[in-house]
N, C-alpha and C positions, 0 to 999 in steps of 0.2 A: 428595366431589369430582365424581365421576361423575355425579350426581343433578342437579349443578350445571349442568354442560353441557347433561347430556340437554332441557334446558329452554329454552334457548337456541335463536332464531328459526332456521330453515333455510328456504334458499331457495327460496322458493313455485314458481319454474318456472325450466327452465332455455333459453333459447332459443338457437338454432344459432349456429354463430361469425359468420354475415353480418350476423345483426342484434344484438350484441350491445354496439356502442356507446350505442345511443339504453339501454339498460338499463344500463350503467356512469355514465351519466352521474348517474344520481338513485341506484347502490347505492353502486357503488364505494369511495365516499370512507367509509363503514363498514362493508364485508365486502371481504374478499379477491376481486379479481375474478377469478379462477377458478373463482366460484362461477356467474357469468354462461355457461361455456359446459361444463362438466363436472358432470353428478348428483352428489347425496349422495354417494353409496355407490359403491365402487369398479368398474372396467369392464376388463376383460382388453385388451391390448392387445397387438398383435402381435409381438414383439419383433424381426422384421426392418426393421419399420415404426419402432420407437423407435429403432434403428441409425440409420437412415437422417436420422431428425430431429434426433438427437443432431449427426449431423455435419453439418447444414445450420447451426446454432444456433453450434457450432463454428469453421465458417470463415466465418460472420458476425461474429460474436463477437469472438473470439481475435484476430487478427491487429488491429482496431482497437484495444483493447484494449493489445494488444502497445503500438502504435507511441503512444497516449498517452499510457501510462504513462512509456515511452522520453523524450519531449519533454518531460516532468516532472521523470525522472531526471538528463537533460543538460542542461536548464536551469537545475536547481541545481549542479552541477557544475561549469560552463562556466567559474563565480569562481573555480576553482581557478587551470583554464588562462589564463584573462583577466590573473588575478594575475602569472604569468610573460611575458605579453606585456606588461605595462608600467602596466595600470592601476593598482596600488601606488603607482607613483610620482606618474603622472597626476591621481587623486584622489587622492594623500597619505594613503595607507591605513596607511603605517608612519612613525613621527617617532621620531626619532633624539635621544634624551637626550644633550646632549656635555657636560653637567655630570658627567656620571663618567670616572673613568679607568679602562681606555679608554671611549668613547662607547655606549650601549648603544641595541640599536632595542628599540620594542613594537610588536606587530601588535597590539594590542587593537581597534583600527579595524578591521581585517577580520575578526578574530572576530567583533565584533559585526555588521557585514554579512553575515556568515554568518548567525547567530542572529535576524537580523530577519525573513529569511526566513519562520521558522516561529515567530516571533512572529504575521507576520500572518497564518500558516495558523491559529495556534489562536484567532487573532478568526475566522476563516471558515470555522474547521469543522462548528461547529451548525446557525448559521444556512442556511449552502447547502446538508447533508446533507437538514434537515427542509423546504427548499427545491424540491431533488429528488426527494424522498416526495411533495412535496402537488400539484407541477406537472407538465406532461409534458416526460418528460426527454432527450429528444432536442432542444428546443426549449432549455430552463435550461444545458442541455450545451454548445448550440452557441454560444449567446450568450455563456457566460461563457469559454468556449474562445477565440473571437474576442477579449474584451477581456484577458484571458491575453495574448496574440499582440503585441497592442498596447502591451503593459505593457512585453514583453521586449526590444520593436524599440526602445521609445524609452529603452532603457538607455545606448545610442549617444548619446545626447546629454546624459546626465550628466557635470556639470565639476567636482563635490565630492563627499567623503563623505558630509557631511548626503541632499546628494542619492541618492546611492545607497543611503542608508537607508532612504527613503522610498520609495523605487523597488522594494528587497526587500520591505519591509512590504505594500506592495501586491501584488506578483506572490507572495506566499506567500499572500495571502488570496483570489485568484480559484485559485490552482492546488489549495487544500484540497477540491476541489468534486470532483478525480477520482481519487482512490486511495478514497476512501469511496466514492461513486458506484460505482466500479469492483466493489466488495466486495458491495453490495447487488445490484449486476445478476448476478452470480457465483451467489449467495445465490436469485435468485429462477429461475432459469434450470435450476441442475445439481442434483441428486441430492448428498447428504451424503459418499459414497461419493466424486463426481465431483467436488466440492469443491476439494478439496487441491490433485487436478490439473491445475484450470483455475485456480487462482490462483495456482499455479506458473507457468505457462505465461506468464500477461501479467506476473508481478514479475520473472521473469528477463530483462526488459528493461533490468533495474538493470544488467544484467553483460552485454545485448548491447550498450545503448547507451555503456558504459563504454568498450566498445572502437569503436564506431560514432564518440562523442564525439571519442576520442584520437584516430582516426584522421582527422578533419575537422579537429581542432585545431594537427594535423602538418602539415597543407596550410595550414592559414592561416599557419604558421608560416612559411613560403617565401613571404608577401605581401614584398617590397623597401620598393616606392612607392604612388600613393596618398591621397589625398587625407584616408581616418582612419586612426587605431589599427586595431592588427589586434585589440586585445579588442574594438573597434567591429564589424569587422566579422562578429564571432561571434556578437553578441548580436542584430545583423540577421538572418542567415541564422536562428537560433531561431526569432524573432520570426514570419518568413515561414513555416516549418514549421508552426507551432503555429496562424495562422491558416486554412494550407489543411486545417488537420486540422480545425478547430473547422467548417469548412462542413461537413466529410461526416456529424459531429455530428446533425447536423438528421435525420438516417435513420435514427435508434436507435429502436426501438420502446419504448414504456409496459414493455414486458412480454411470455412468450410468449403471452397472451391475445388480442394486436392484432398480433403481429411480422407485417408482410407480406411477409418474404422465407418462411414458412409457407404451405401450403396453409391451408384452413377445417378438414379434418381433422388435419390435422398438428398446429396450435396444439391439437387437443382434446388427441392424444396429447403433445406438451409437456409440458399442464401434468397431463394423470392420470399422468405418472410418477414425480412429485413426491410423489404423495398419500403413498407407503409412510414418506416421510422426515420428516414433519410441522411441516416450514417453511414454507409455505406461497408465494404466489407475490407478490402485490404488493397495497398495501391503501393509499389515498392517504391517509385518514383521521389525524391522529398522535392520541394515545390518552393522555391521560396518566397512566392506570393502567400501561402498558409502561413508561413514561418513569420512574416511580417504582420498581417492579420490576427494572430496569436499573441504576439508581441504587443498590440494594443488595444487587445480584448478588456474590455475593464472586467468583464464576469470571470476571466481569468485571474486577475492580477486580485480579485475579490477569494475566490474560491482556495489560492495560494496564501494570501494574509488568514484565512480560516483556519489552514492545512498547520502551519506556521505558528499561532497561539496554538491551536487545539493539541500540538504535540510536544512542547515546552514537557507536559503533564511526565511524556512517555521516557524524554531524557533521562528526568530525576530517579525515577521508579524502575526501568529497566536495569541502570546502574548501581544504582544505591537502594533499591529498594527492601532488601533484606538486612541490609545494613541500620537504615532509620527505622525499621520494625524491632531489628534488638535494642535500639534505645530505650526501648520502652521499657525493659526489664526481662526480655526474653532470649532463649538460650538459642545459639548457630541453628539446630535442629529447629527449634519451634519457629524461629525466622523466616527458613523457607518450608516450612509448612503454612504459616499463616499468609503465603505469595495465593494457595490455592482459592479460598473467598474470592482475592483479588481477581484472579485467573476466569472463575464461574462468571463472576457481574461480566468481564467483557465477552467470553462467549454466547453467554444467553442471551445480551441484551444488542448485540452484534446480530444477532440470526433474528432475533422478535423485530426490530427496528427494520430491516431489510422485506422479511417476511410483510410486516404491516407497510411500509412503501410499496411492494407487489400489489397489494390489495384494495388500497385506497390510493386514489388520484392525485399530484399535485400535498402531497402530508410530508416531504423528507424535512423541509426547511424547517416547519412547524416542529417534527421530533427531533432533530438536532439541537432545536434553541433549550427546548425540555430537556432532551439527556445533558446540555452543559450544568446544569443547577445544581445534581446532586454533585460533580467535581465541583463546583464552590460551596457547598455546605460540605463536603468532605474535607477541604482545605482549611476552611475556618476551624470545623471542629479536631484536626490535628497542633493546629496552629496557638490557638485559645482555650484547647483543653489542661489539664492535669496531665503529668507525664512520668505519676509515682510505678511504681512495679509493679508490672505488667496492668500497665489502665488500659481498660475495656474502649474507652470514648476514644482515644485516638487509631485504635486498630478500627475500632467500624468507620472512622473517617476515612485514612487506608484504603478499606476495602471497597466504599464507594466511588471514592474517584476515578476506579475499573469504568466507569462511566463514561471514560475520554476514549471507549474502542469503539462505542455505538457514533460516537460524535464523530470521529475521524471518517467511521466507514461508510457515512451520511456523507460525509464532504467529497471524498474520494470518488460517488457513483454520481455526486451532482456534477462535478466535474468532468466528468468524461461520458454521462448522458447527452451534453449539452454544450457538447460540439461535436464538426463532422469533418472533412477532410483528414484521410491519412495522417498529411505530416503536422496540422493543426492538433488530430489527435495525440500523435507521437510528444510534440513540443507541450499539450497539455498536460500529459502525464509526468514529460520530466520535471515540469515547472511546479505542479506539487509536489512532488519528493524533493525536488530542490527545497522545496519552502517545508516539508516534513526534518529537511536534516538541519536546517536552521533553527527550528523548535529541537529537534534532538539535542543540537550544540549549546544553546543560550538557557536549557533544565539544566545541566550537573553545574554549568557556573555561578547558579542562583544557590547551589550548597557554598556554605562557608562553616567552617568547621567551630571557631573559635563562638557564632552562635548559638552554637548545641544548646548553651543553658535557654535560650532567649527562644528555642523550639525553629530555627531558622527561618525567622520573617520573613527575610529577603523573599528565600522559596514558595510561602506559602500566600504572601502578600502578590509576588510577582506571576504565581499560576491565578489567583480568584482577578485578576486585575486580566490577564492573559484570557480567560475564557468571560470576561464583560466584555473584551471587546469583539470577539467571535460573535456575541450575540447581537451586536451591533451588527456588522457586517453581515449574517447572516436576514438579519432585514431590509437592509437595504438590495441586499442579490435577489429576495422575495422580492419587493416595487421595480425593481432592472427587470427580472424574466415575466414577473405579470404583464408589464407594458409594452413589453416587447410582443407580448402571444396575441396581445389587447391587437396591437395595431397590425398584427398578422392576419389574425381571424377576419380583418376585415375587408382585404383582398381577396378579388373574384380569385373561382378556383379549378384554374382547365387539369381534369382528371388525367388526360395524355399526356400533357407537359407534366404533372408529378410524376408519375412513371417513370419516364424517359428520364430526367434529373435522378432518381435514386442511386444508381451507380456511375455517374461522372464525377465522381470525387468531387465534388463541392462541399463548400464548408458551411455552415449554419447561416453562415450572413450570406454567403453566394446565394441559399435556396430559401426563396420566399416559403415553399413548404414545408421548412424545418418547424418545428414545435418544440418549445422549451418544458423540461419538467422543473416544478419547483416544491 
């Protein structure tokens, strides 16, 4: 394998960060471009000076990051609330069987507007991912971010459910462009290590904006008068969010090889920080030797079956979740107020869980199996509880299953720590969210309406049964990457050949010096 590589072209020169466009433009699209402004062989670098760049990268980064992700989160959520301000009735989301005694409703209508959603994400997760690999992504970001905006605002003037089928199928399919996007820029930026805790960081937006949401939701709830619906005019105010975000879009950099919020030296030091973790930085090129390798990665098709139970939880909850909180005996207002509890468990436990994988070595798999538990004790005790007016025991069940944001955002950084090639990463990312909008779809059809008395089994039987088996899987992906590092470690280890391998775009099984995190 070794012999293999060594033979492998390396890059004849490397010229300085100011001119190193007119040379990306003719290598680029086949070598990782960090080969354009970093040597072979690895170069010491200061480490007050990597402090310094880390945190520039950081408060670039991060906070955008945050707040997209956020408009993504409450954008799908917003049908919940929308739901309680009158839409239901509006588009006829629920029909009323009076052939039985008594009269029975189905929501199956807005399940499935739920699920359309990320029907159309999993039409637009390939395509826009290997979209954003081959184009500059500041530019695909912004434009698609923009018709995002557009999509959301013109929910307001839906007058049917067909139409609002239509309407999710599309805005799932421009919005699959930024939780992968997101994954890969994470992936080419941070250190293996840093990882965890930058993709903590922007998915606890699920549980800021959870409370961000309710609390804008509460206001619009005090609209009187007026000329629309108050679901109208939530799905405006989105709309306009999402567009002003899509402009600042346009300032993302390729990568930290061009980032201009970096010095000329600073992008060197960037991207030689990288070298020791051998993921390499960004490679426009898609490769369909990765593409096939990816495809029969089993730690992929493991880390997607995790992705896949573990988001079942977020379908039910994102849709209906204010809705099955007024069953309990509480009033539109106290519904989405009691989202907020919800909202805290995943941001806090979202950043503590990422924060303590920063810290300790090899812990993610270990905290993920733990945060699934309290969602199966919060599922039972909804499930098996009492459901007289306003019962305490199924609101705090409720509110721990918040539990399913720490678990997802554990899967999400295992996943894309622990592979390397560009388009293996690209094809990583979309294959969770693929297997993310398949737990999205297969939560709102586990609601059946007609078992409301019976506290809907189905749902709470088929989430505690859904995260048994994540815990399964997640131990076996523990015994796959131990054995893999087992029989890694124990290959002699020429410090020049690691080097030089760091930025030839190889993938985790190309490079004998990859190291798996578990």
């Amino acid at each position: 394998m070794q012999e293999q590589h060594q033979k492998e072209e390396t890059p004849a020169s490397h010229p300085l960060p100011s001119d190193h466009d007119d040379q990306l433009s003719s290598r680029s699209f086949e070598k990782d471009e960090a080969a354009a402004i970093v040597p072979e062989y690895a170069v010491n670098v200061d480490k007050v000076v990597q402090r310094r760049v880390l945190r520039k990268i950081d408060l670039f980064l991060i906070p955008l990051m945050w707040i997209g992700y956020g408009l993504v989160y409450y954008d799908k959520a917003i049908l919940g609330g929308a739901v309680l301000f009158g839409m239901t009735k509006d588009l006829k989301l629920s029909v009323v069987d009076r052939s039985t005694k008594p009269p029975t409703t189905s929501t199956q209508r807005l399940s499935w507007a739920t699920s359309m959603f990320y029907f159309g994400m999993l039409a637009g997760l390939y395509p826009l991912t290997f979209l954003l690999q081959r184009f500059n992504i500041g530019r695909v970001l912004g434009v698609v971010v923009i018709v995002w905006g557009l999509i959301a605002m013109l929910t307001a003037s839906v007058t049917s459910w067909q139409g609002l089928f239509a309407q999710r199928f599309f805005l799932g399919f421009v919005e699959s462009i930024i939780p992968t996007g997101f994954m890969c820029i994470v992936s080419g930026y941070y250190t293996q290590e840093e990882q965890a805790l930058r993709q903590s960081w922007w998915f606890s937006s699920t549980g800021g904006w959870t409370i961000i949401g309710g609390a804008l939701n509460y206001g619009f709830a005090q609209i009187e008068g007026g000329s629309l619906k108050r679901w109208q005019y939530i799905y405006l105010l989105a709309g306009a969010l999402t567009v002003l975000f899509g402009c600042v879009c346009f300032v993302i950099p390729n990568s930290a090889v061009s980032a201009w919020f970096l010095s000329s030296e600073e992008r060197v030091v960037a991207v030689e920080r990288l070298r020791k973790g051998q993921t390499g930085v960004r490679c426009q090129m898609l490769k369909r030797s990765q593409l096939r390798e990816a495809l029969l990665d089993v730690k992929i098709w493991l880390v997607a079956l995790m992705m896949a139970g573990a988001y079942t939880v977020n379908g039910a909850v994102s849709g209906f979740g204010p809705l099955i909180v007024s069953t309990f005996g509480y009033t539109t207002l106290e519904s989405i107020l009691l989202q907020f509890p919800l909202g805290g468990i995943v941001f806090i436990f979202i950043l503590l869980t990422g924060y303590l994988s920063s810290r300790i070595p090899n812990i993610r798999i270990i905290l993920l199996i733990l945060c699934c538990l309290p969602v199966i004790a919060g599922c039972a005790m909804i499930w098996r509880s009492s459901w007289y007016h306003r019962a305490p025991t199924p609101v705090a069940g409720y509110t721990i299953i918040g539990f399913f944001g720490p678990v997802v955002s554990l899967i999400i950084s295992l996943g894309m720590a622990n592979v390397a090639g560009a388009t293996k990463k690209s094809a990583t990312a979309a294959a969770i969210f693929v297997a993310y909008c398949v737990g999205n779809i297969i939560g709102p059809q586990l609601i059946k309406t007609p078992t409301l008395k019976r506290h809907y089994p189905e749902l709470w039987l088929g989430l505690i049964i859904c995260y048994c088996i994540v815990i399964v899987l997640a131990i076996v992906l523990y015994v796959l990457l131990w054995r893999e590092n087992k029989k890694r470690g124990a290959l002699p280890i020429n410090e020049a050949e690691r080097d030089s391998f760091a930025f030839k775009d190889l993938t985790d099984k190309e490079n004998p010096y990859f190291r798996y995190v578990l």
